[in-house]
N, C-alpha and C positions, 0 to 999 in steps of 0.2 A: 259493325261486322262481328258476327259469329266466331270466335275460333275456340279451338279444343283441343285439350292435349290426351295424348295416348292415357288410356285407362282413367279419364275423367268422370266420374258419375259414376262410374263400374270398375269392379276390381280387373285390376289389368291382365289381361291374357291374351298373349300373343297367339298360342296355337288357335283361337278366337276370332283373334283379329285374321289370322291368315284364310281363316275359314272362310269371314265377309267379304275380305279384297278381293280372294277366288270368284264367290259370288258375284259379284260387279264388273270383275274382271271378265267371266266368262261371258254377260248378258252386250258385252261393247263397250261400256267403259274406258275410255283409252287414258285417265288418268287413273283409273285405280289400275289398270294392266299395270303400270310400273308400281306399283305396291308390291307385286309378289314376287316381280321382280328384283326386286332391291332385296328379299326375305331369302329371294333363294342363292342370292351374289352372297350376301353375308351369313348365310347359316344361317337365320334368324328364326328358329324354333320349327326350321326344318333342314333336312340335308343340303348343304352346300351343295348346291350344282348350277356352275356357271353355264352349261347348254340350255339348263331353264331358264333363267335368270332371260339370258338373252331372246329367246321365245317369247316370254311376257314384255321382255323393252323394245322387239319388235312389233309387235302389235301394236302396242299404244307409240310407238314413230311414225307407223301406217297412217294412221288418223291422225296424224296433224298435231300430237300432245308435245311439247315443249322439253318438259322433264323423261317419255321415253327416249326421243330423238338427242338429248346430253346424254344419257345413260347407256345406249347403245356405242356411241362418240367412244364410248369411255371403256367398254368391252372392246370393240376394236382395235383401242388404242394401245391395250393392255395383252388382246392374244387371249380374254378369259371365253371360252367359249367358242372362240372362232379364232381364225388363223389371223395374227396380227398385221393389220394391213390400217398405215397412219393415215391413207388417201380415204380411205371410207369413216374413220376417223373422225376425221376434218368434216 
């Protein structure tokens, strides 16, 4: 098995990286969708904004992705983004 850590082969750049996840993300992607949303939950080399954040981990929940459907769990759960509600949550 392949694996790869952030900035391997290539100097690391995140605004870079957000650039590709967008890219994949927009084409359907339902696992890179939670890439940019996990970038935009934590600031990560773009403005904190937990209503994006939640757009990108609903999308890839839509489709069936694993990791948006915990991640949205987890917005809910928290009230970041959306009104905090444990039952949707769950």
């Amino acid at each position: 098995m392949l694996t790869c850590k952030i900035g391997e082969g290539v100097a690391q750049d995140i605004a870079e990286a957000v650039t590709w996840y967008r890219r994949a993300a927009e084409q359907g992607c339902a696992a890179a969708q939670s890439n940019p949303g996990s970038m935009y939950e934590n600031g990560e080399s773009v403005s904190q904004d937990y209503t994006e954040a939640v757009k990108w981990y609903r999308l890839s929940a839509e489709q069936g992705c694993a990791l948006g459907q915990r991640n949205l769990g987890v917005m809910y759960a928290n009230g970041w983004g959306v009104s905090q509600e444990y039952v949707k949550a769950f």
